[in-house]
TIVEX-873575 format. One line per field, with one value per residue (C-alpha): residue number from 1; residue in one letter; x, y, z. Coordinates in steps of 0.5 Angstrom, whole numbers, plus 500, padded with zeros to 3 digits. Each point is the difference from the previous one (the first is absolute). Last residue first. Layout:
% residues N
i (NUM,...) .
aa (A,...) .
u (X,...) .
v (Y,...) .
w (Z,...) .
This chain:
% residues 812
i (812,811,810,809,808,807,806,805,804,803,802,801,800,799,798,797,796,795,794,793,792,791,790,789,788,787,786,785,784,783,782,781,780,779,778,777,776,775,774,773,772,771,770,769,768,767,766,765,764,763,762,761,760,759,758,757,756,755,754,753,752,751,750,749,748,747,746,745,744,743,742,741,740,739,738,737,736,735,734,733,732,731,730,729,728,727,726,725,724,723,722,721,720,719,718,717,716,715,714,713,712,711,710,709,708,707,706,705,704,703,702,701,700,699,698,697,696,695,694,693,692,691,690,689,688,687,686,685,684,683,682,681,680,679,678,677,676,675,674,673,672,671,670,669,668,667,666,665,664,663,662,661,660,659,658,657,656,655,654,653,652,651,650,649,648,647,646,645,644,643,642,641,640,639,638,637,636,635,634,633,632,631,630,629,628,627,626,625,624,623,622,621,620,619,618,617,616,615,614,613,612,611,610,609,608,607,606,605,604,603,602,601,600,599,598,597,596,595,594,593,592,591,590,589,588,587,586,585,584,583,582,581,580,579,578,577,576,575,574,573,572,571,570,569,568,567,566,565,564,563,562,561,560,559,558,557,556,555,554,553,552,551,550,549,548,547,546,545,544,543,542,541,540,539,538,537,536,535,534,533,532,531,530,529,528,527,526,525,524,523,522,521,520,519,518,517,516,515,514,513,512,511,510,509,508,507,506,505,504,503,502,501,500,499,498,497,496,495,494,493,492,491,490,489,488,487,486,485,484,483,482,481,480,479,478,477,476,475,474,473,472,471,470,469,468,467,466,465,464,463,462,461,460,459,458,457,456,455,454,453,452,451,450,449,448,447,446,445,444,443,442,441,440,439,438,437,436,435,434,433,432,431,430,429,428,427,426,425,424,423,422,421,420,419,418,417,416,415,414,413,412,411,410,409,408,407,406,405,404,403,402,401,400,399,398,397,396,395,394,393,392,391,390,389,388,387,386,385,384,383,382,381,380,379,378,377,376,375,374,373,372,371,370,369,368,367,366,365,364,363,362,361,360,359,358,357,356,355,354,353,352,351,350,349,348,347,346,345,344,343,342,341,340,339,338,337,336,335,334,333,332,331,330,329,328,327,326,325,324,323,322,321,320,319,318,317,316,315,314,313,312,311,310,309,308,307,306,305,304,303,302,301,300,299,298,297,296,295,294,293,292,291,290,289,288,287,286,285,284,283,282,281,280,279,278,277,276,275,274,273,272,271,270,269,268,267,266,265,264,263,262,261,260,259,258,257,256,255,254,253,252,251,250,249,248,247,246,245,244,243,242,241,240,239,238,237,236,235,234,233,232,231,230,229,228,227,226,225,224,223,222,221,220,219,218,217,216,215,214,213,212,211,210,209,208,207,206,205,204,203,202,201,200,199,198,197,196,195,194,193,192,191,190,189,188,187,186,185,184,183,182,181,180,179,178,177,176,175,174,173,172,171,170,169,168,167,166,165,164,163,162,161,160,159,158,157,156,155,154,153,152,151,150,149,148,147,146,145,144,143,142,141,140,139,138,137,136,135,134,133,132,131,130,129,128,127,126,125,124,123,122,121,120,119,118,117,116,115,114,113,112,111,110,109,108,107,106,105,104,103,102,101,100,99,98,97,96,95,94,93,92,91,90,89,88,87,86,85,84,83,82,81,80,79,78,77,76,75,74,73,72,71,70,69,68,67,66,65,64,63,62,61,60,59,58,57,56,55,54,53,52,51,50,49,48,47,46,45,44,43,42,41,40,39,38,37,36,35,34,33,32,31,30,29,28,27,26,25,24,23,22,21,20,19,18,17,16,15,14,13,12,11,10,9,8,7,6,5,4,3,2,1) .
aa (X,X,X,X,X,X,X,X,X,X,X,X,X,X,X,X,X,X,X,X,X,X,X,X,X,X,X,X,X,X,X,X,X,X,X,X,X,X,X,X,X,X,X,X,X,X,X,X,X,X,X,X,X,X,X,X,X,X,X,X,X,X,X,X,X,X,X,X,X,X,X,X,X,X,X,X,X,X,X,X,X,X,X,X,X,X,X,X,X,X,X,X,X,X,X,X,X,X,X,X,X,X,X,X,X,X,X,X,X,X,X,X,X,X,X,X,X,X,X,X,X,X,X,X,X,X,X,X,X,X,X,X,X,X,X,X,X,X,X,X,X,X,X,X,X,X,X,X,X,X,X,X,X,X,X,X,X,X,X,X,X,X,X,X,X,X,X,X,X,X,X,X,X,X,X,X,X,X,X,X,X,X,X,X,X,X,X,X,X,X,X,X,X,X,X,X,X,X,X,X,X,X,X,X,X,X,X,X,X,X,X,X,X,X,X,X,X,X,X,X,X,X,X,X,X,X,X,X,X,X,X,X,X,X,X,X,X,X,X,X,X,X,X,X,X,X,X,X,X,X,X,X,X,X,X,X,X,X,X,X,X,X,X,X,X,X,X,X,X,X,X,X,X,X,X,X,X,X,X,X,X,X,X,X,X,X,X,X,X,X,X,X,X,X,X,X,X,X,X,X,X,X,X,X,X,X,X,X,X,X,X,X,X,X,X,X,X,X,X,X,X,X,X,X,X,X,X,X,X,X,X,X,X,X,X,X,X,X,X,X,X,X,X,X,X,X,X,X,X,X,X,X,X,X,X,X,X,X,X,X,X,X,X,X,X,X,X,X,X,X,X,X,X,X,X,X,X,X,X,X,X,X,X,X,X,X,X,X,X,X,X,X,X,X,X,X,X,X,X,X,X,X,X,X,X,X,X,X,X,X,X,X,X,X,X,X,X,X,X,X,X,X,X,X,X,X,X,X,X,X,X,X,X,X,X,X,X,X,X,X,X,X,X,X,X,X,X,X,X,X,X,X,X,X,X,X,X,X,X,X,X,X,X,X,X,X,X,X,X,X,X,X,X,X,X,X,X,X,X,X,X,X,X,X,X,X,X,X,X,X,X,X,X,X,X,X,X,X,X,X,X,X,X,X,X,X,X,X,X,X,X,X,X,X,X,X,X,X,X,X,X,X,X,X,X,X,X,X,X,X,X,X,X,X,X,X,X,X,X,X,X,X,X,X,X,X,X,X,X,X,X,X,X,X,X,X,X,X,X,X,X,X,X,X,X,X,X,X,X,X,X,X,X,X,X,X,X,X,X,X,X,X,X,X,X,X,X,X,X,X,X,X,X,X,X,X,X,X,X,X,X,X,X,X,X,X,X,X,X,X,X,X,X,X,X,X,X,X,X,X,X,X,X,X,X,X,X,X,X,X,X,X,X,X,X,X,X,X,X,X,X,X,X,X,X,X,X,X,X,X,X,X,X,X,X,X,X,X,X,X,X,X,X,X,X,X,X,X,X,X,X,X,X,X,X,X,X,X,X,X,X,X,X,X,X,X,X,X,X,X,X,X,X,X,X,X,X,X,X,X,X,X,X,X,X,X,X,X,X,X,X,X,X,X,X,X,X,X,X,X,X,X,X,X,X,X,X,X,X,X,X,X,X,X,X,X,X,X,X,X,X,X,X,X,X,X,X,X,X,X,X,X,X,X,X,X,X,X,X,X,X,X,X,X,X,X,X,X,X,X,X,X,X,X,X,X,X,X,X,X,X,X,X,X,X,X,X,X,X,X,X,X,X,X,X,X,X,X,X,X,X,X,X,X,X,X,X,X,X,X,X,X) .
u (919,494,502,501,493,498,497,498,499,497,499,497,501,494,502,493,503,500,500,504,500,504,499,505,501,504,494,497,506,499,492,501,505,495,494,505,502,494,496,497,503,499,507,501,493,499,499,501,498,503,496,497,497,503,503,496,503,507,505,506,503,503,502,502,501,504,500,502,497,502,499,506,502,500,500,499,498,498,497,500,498,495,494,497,497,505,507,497,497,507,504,495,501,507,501,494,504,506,497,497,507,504,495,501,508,499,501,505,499,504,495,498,499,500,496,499,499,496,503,499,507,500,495,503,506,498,495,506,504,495,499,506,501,493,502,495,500,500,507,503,492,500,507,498,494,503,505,495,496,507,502,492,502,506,497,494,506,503,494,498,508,498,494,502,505,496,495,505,499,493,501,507,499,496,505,505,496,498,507,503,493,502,508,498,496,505,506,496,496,506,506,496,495,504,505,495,497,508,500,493,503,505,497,496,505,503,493,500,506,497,495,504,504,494,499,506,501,494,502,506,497,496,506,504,496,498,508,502,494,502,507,499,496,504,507,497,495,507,505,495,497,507,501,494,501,507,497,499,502,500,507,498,494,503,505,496,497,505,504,494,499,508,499,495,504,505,496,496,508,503,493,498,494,492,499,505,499,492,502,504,494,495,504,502,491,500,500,503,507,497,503,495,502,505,497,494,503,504,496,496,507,502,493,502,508,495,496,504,504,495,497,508,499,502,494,496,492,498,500,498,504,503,494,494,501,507,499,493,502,506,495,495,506,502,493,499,507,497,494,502,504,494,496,506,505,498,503,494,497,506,503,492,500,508,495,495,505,504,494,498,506,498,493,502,506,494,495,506,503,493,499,505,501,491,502,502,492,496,493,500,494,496,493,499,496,498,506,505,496,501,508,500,497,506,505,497,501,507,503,497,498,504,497,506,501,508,500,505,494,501,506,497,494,504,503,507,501,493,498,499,499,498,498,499,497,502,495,503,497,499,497,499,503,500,503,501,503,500,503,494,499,504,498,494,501,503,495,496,505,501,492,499,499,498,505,500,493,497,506,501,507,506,506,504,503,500,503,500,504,498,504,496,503,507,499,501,498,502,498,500,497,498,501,498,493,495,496,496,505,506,499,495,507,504,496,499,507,501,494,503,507,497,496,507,504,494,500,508,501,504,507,502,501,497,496,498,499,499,498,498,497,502,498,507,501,493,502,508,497,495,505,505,495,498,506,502,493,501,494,499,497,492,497,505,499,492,501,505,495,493,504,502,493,498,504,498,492,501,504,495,493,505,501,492,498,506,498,492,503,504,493,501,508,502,493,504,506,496,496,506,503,493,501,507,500,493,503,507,495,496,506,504,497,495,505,506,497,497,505,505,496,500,507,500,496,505,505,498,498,508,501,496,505,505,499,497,506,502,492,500,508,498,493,503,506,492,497,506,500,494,498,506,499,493,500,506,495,494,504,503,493,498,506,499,493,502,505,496,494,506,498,506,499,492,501,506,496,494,504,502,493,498,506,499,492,502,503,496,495,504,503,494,497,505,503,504,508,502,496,501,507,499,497,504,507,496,499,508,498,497,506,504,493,499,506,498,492,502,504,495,497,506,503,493,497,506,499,493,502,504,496,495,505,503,492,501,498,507,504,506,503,499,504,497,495,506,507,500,494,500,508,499,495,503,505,497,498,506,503,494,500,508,500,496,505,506,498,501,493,494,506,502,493,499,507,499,493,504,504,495,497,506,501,494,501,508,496,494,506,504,495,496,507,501,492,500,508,499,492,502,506,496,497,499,505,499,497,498,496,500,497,498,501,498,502,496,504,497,502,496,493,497,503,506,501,507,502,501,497,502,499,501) .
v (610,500,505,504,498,497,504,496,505,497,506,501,505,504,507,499,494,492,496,496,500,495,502,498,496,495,496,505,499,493,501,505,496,494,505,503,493,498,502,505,504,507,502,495,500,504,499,507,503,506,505,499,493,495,498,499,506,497,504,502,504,497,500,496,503,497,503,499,504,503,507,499,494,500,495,503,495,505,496,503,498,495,497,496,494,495,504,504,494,497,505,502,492,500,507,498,493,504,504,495,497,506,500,493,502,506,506,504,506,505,504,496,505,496,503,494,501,495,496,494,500,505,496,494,503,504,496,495,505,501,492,498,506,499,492,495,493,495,497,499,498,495,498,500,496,495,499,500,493,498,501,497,493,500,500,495,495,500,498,495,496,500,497,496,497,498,498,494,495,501,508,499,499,507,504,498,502,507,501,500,504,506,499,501,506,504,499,502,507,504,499,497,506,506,498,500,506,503,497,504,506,500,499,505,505,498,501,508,500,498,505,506,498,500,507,502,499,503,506,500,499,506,504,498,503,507,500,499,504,506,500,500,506,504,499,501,507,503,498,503,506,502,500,504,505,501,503,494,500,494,498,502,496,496,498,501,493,497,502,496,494,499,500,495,495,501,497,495,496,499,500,495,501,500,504,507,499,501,505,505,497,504,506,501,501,504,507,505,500,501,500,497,492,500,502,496,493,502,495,497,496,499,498,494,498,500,495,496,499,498,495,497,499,505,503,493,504,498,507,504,505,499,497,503,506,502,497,504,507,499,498,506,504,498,501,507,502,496,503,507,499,498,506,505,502,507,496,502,494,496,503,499,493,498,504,494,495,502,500,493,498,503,497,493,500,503,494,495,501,501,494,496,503,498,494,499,501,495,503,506,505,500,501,501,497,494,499,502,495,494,502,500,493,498,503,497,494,500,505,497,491,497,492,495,498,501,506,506,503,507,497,494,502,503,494,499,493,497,494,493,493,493,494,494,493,494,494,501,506,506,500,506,507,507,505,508,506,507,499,499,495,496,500,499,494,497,501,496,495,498,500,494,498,505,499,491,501,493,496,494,499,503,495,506,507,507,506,506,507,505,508,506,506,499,493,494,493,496,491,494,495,494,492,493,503,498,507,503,500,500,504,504,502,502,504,504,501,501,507,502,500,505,504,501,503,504,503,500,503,496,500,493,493,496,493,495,494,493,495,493,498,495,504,501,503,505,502,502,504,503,502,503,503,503,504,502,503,504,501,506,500,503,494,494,503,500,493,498,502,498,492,501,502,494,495,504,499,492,499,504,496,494,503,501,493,497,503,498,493,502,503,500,501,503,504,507,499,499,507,503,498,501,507,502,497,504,506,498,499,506,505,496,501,506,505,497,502,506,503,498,503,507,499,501,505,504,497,504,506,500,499,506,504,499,502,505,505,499,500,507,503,498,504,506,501,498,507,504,498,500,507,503,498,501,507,501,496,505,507,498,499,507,502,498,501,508,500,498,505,506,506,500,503,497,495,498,501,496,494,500,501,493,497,502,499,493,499,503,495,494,501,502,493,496,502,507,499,497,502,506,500,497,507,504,498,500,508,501,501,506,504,503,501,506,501,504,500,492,501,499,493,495,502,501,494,496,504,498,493,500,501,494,495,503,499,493,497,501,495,499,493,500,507,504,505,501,501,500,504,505,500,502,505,504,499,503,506,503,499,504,505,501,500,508,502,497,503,497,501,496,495,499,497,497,496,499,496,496,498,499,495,497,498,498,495,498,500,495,495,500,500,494,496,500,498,495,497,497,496,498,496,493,501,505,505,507,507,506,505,507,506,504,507,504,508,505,505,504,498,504,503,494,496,496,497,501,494,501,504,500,493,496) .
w (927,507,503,493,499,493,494,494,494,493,496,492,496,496,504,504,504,498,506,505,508,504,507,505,508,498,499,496,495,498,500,495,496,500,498,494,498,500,493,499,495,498,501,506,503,507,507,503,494,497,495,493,497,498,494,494,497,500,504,496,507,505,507,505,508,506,506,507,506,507,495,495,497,493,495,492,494,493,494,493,493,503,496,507,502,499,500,506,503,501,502,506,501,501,503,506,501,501,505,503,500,503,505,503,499,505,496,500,495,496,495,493,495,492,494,495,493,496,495,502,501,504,505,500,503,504,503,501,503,505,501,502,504,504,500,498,503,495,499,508,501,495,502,508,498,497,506,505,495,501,507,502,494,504,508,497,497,506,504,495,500,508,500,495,505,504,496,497,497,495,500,499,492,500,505,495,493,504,503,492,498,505,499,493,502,505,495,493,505,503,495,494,500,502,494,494,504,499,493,498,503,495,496,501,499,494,497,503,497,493,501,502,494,495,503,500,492,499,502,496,494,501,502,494,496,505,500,492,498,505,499,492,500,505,496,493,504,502,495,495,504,501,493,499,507,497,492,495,494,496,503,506,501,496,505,506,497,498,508,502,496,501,507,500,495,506,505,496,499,505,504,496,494,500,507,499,492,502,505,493,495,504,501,493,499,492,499,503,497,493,494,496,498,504,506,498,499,507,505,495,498,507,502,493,503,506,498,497,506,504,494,500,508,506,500,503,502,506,503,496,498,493,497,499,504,498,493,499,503,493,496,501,500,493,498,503,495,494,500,501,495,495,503,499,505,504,506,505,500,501,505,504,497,504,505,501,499,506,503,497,504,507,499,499,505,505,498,500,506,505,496,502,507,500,501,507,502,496,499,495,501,494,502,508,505,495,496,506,503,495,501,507,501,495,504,506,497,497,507,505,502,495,501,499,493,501,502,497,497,497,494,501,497,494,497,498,498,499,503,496,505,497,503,495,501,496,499,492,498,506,506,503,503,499,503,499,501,502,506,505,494,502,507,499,496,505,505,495,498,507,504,497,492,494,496,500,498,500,504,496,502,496,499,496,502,497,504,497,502,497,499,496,496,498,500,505,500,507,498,504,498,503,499,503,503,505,501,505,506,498,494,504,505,493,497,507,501,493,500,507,496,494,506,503,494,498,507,500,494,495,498,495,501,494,501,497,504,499,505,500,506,505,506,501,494,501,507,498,494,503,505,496,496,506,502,494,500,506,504,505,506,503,497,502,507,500,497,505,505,498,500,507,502,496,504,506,499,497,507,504,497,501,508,500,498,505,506,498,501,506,504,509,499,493,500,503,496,493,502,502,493,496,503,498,493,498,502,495,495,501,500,495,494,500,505,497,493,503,503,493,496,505,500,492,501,504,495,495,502,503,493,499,505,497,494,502,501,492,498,503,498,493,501,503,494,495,503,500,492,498,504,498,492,500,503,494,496,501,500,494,497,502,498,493,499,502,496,494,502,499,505,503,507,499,498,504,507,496,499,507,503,497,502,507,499,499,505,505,497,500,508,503,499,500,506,501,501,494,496,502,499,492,499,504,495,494,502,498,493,500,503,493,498,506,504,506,501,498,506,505,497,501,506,504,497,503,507,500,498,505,505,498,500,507,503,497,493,499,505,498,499,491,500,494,504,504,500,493,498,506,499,493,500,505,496,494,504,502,493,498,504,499,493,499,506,497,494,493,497,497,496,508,502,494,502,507,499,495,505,505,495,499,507,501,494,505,507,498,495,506,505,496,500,507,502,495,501,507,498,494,502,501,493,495,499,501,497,502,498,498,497,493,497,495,499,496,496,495,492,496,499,499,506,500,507,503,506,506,504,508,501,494) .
């Protein structure tokens, strides 16, 4: 713990040293991850902080008993805690900030200066500057800084000990304590991250689902309904002087308007989730009165809702080639499921001769890419006895899904942008990790491996210096290699089932290593009790767990009494049992947790969309079903009127022009309503993205108000910045400032990471987009020349790159 904790026997006899170690946090998975993580990591911060200042005081009271010689100390411990708790471990502030860096200096104060004062009994509180500084400083600061801490700490205790096992010892501490804090800050603000990102990556979600559904309308509808209102114009026109061509041109608008109509309800059907109950109900229904003989096996139970809904599609479209393709007396219905994998299969007799029956039309093969966009597959053909067999198998829990929420339409950011990014960061700069939300779980697994194994690393120093023979020895580094190895192995890896007969044997096998070698040599400081005390914390119920980690802790104060151990000894007992143990519990749990918020974020995300999905399936049907069918039903009038009566079709055309024109400016009013870009919107939206490609995002945006017209351009500016950063680009950090000073407004990209093919050095008035020529930047540069702006972008002489726009305050 802090202070010194823990006697390591030397060759010249028992010289006390101190051990010590840090917290984490812990939380439940799920929905309440994200309230309890932040609670949880403070109490578990605060109660192994605490232990640390509490063995700080003991040394400090065992050097002497005087209020002059405690005061210091105690003035400089809390210093130190309220830096650390108020501060550097806070996941909301800010501490890579100018205040991050002051108090980094008053940190390094209050831990280095009174090293003059209390020597060995202060040596173990550098671990504390160590972790802050890798808060605080970037990566390649921080590890060297790091680095030469616990490098200088080991030296320090040399040379005031003058024993090389202390010293190996301390420097090890050093490290795990840094680890300790750094981890545990770092992964309380990474929960707090992924928790305030949720939504806005659902957001991220539907905004590209908007853009789908922009274009669908925009492909679709938009030049259907164009065509329907010049033909109509044209058709009213030729009705007096031409009714022959009249006519030709209003069959060529029915078929275009019942096509349209058609375009809509497959667009709606697309974005509205099925129910499969639903349509195995209407099959049933449409195949009986079709007089064919239906058989249905069919097991309700829970789905989610993109597998529920690929396997209604797939019915639906079994059904409708039924009718079509096939002359059949019987069918058969069948809905499979297991624990991995669901199918549906749908046999039917009375088939033609149809070829290859599986690769038919447009619909088994839009089929088949909806199924496998779920990880599944499709198979379809003729089968024995003139009978044919569609089958789908999907897998019930596939990752893609968890990334995707699209039903097979394109994924237009994160999923392709990550890919490109990853072959980038092979080709720009080996070794970087692609895939931004799961650093968490690395970043978890790296320090709790390291941090166990430093525990591990100084069990070793205990026993080295335990003067057993080499057998003994043996059998003491044996039983802290297993111990290290269960916790690594099992106990605290997420995925592993702790609470099952195999959890339980292992931990009645961590206990024995635990106390084997105590018993075995009688000596309390062999051997890893806090490892097994977080392990009984994470394998049994609380009810349970917690007395059971009680009782570890007073057993091994007791046998540091009981074996002779002086007050720092049995100190250093409850200290180190209570430490170790919060920490593997918390960092463990931490892990899973993470992970837990991510898979929620992406199931959020998902409900999000859907939701958007009913809404655009409720725009379609109320702005465009009744528009269209009253189009194709006044189309097929004006057609049987043409003959008998042009006055009146005169007038149906008429009307018929007025809808079609309200239509086609309905399409293009939801098109719009879902496409233009909002500089709020696509603020938080970089963010957003950015963070999650790992990439850290330095925001400083003045008040503005802009005019409207501005405030796209400088959206369109943001967007395409973006963009070009992820494709062009190795960025680990990107800063986006807007200033208003000087009669003009400013947007500034920067970034770092540029590919050495990028470019040439210095701002250029027309430039490529990190290296990329194409026409974003040229269409962006003649958008905000026309509102009386320059756009200049380039890569500069510190290896960033800088895409500026500036546009007049007169004009903004």
């Amino acid at each position: 713990m802090a202070g010194r904790l823990a006697p390591v026997p030397s060759r010249e006899g028992d010289v006390p040293a101190r051990e010590g170690d840090t917290p984490a946090r812990e939380g439940d998975s799920g929905s309440r991850a994200a309230g309890l993580a932040p609670r949880l990591a403070l109490l578990v911060v605060t109660v192994v902080f605490a232990g640390f200042v509490v063995n700080a005081v003991q040394y400090v009271v065992a050097t002497r008993a005087t209020l002059g010689h405690i005061a210091p100390a105690a003035f400089c411990l809390v210093v130190m805690m309220v830096l650390q708790l108020g501060l550097f471990s806070d996941p909301r502030a800010d501490v890579r900030g100018r205040w991050g860096h002051v108090a980094l200096l008053a940190q390094a104060v209050v831990v280095l200066a009174p090293l003059a004062f209390y020597g060995r009994g202060w040596t173990g509180m550098q671990g504390f500057l160590a972790g802050d500084a890798l808060l605080v400083l970037r990566p390649l600061a921080g590890w060297p800084v790091f680095g030469v801490i616990a490098l200088a700490t080991g030296l320090v205790q040399y040379e005031i000990s003058g024993v090389p096992a202390e010293a190996v010892y301390i420097t090890n501490l050093t490290v795990v304590i840094g680890l300790v804090v750094y981890g545990l800050s770092r992964l309380r603000s990474l929960v707090r991250e992924l928790d305030e990102a949720r939504s806005e990556l659902a957001d991220l979600a539907v905004a590209r689902e908007r853009l789908r559904f922009a274009r669908d309308l925009h492909d679709l509808l938009g030049f259907s309904l164009s065509a329907v209102t010049l033909k109509t114009d044209l058709a009213r026109r030729l009705l007096p002087r031409d009714p022959s061509r009249a006519r030709r041109e209003l069959a060529e608008i029915l078929g275009v308007s019942r096509q349209a109509l058609s375009d809509v309800r497959a667009v709606a059907s697309s974005y509205r989730e099925l129910s499969l109950d639903d349509e195995m109900a209407s099959a049933r229904s449409v195949l009986t009165a079709a007089e064919v003989v239906v058989t249905v096996e069919y097991e309700r139970g829970d789905l989610p809702p993109r597998i529920r809904t690929v396997l209604a599609t797939v019915l639906r479209e079994g059904v409708t080639n039924l009718l079509r393709h096939s002359e059949a007396g019987s069918c058969g219905v069948t809905v499979a499921r297991d624990e991995a994998t669901v199918s549906i299969e749908i046999v039917n007799d009375g088939v033609r001769d149809m070829g290859d029956p599986g690769g038919h039309g447009d619909g088994i093969g839009n089929l088949r890419s909806r199924v496998e966009a779920v990880g599944g597959t499709l198979t379809a053909g003729a089968g024995p006895e003139e009978t044919y067999r569609l089958r789908a198998v999907v897998p019930l829990r596939d990752e893609d899904e968890k990334n995707n929420g699209d039903d097979g339409g394109d994924v237009l950011a994160a999923g392709s942008w990550r890919e490109r990014r990853g072959q980038r960061g092979q080709r720009g700069r080996p070794g970087r990790p692609g895939h931004g939300p799961a650093m968490a779980p690395r970043l978890g697994l790296a320090v709790a491996t390291a941090v166990f194994t430093g525990y591990a690393v100084n069990a070793t120093v205990f026993v080295a210096t335990a003067r057993m023979s080499l057998g003994d020895t043996f059998v003491a580094e044996a039983c802290v290699l297993v111990s290290l190895g269960l916790v690594l192995g099992f106990f605290s890896r997420p995925a592993a089932r702790v609470r099952s007969p195999l959890g339980y044997a292992l931990l009645a096998a961590q206990a024995v290593v635990t106390y084997l070698p105590v018993a075995l040599f009688e000596n309390p400081y062999l051997g890893l009790p806090g490892l097994l005390a977080g392990s009984l914390l994470l394998t049994l119920p609380t009810r349970f767990g917690l007395p059971l980690f009680l009782a570890v802790m007073v057993s091994v104060g007791g046998a540091h009494s009981l074996l002779g151990g002086d007050s720092i000894g049995v100190t250093y007992g409850f200290l180190v049992t209570v430490n170790h143990g919060l920490v593997v519990f918390a960092l463990s749990r931490l892990r899973s947790m993470v992970q837990d918020l991510h898979d929620a974020r992406s199931g959020l995300a998902d409900l999000a969309v859907t939701r958007e999905r009913l809404r655009f399936a409720r725009d379609l049907h109320d702005l465009l079903g009744f528009s269209l069918s009253a189009v194709t039903l006044k189309a097929e009038l004006t057609h049987r009127l043409l003959s008998r009566d042009p006055s009146r079709a005169h007038r149906e055309l008429s009307e018929i022009l007025d809808i079609s024109r309200q239509a086609l400016s309905d399409v293009r009013a939801v098109a719009s309503s879902y496409r233009g870009p909002s500089l709020d919107d696509e603020i938080a939206s970089a963010r957003a993205l950015l963070t999650s490609m790992d990439i850290d995002v330095t925001l400083r945006l003045e008040p503005c108000a802009p005019t409207p017209d501005v405030r796209t351009t400088l959206a369109m500016v943001l967007r395409e910045g973006v963009a070009n950063l992820l494709r062009h680009s190795g960025a680990e950090n990107c800063e986006i400032t807007l200033t208003c000073r000087d009669d003009l407004l400013t947007m500034r990209i920067v970034n770092d990471g540029v590919l050495p093919a990028d470019g040439a050095a210095g701002d250029r008035p027309v430039a490529s987009a990190n290296g990329s020529g194409g026409s974003g930047i040229r269409d962006l540069t003649v958008r905000v020349s026309g509102m009386g702006g320059t756009l200049r972008a380039g890569t500069t002489a510190g290896d960033t790159y800088r895409l500026q726009a500036e546009i007049p305050l007169t004009r903004a």
